[in-house]
TIGU-944106 format. One record per residue (C-alpha): residue number from 1; x, y, z. Coordinates in steps of 0.5 Angstrom, whole numbers, plus 500, padded with zeros to 3 digits. Example, Ala and Ser with C-alpha at 12.3 -4.5 7.8 and 13.67 -1.06 7.14 Angstrom:
n = 1, X = 525, Y = 491, Z = 516
n = 2, X = 527, Y = 498, Z = 514
END
This chain:
n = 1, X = 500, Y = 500, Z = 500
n = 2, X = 503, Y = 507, Z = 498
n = 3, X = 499, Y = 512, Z = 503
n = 4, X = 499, Y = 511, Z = 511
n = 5, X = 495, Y = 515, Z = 515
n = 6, X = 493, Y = 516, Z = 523
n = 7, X = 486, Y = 519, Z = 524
n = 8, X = 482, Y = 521, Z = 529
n = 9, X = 475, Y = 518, Z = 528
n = 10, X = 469, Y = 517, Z = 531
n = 11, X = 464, Y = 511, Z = 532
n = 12, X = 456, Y = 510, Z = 531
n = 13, X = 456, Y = 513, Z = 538
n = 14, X = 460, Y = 519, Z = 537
n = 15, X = 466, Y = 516, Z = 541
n = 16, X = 473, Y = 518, Z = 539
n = 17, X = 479, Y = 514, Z = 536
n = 18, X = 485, Y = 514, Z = 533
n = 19, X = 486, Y = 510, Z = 527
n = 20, X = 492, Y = 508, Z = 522
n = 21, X = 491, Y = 504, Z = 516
n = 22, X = 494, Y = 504, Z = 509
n = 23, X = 492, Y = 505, Z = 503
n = 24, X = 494, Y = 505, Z = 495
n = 25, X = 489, Y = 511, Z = 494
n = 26, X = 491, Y = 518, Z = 497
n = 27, X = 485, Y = 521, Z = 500
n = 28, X = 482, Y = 527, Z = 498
n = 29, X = 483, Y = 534, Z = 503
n = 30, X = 476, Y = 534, Z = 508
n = 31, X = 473, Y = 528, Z = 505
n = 32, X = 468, Y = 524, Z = 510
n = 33, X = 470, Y = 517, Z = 511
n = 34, X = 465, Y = 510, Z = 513
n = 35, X = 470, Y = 505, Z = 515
n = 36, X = 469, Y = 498, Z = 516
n = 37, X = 473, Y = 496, Z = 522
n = 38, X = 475, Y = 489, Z = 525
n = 39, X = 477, Y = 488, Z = 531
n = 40, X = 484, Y = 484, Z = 530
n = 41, X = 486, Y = 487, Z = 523
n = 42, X = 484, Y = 493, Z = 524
n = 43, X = 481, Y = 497, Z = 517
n = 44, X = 479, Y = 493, Z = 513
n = 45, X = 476, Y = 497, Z = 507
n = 46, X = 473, Y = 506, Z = 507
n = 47, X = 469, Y = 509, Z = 503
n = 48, X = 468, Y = 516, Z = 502
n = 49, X = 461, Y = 518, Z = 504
n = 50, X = 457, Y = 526, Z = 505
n = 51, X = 456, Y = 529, Z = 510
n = 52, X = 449, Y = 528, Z = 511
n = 53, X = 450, Y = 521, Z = 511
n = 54, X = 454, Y = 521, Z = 518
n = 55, X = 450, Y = 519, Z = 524
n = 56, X = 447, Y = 525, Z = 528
n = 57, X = 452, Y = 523, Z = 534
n = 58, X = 459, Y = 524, Z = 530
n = 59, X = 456, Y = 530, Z = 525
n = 60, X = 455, Y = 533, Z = 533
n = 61, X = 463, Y = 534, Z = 532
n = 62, X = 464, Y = 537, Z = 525
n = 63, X = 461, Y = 543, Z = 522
n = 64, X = 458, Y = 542, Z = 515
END
């Protein structure tokens, strides 16, 4: 994979984490990313979604 990257991200729930993962495309600047996370392999695909597809609790920590 050509791109790594560390984010803060938030669950369903508006929890924060903080997340690495790797990827062979870069990732466009501000973009809103869903991402399927597996509990021992970390990341395990994304998708890069609108804002008004976000859940309420993790809109909360953005501004649209």
């Amino acid at each position: 994979m050509k791109y790594q990257y560390t984010l803060d991200c938030y669950n369903e729930n508006g929890k924060i984490k903080e997340l690495k993962f790797k990827t062979s495309r870069e990732l466009r600047e501000d973009a809103y990313l869903k991402l399927e996370v597996m509990l021992v392999t970390g990341v395990h695909s994304w998708e890069e979604v609108q804002y008004n597809e976000l859940p309420d609790k993790v809109k909360a920590n953005y501004k649209e």
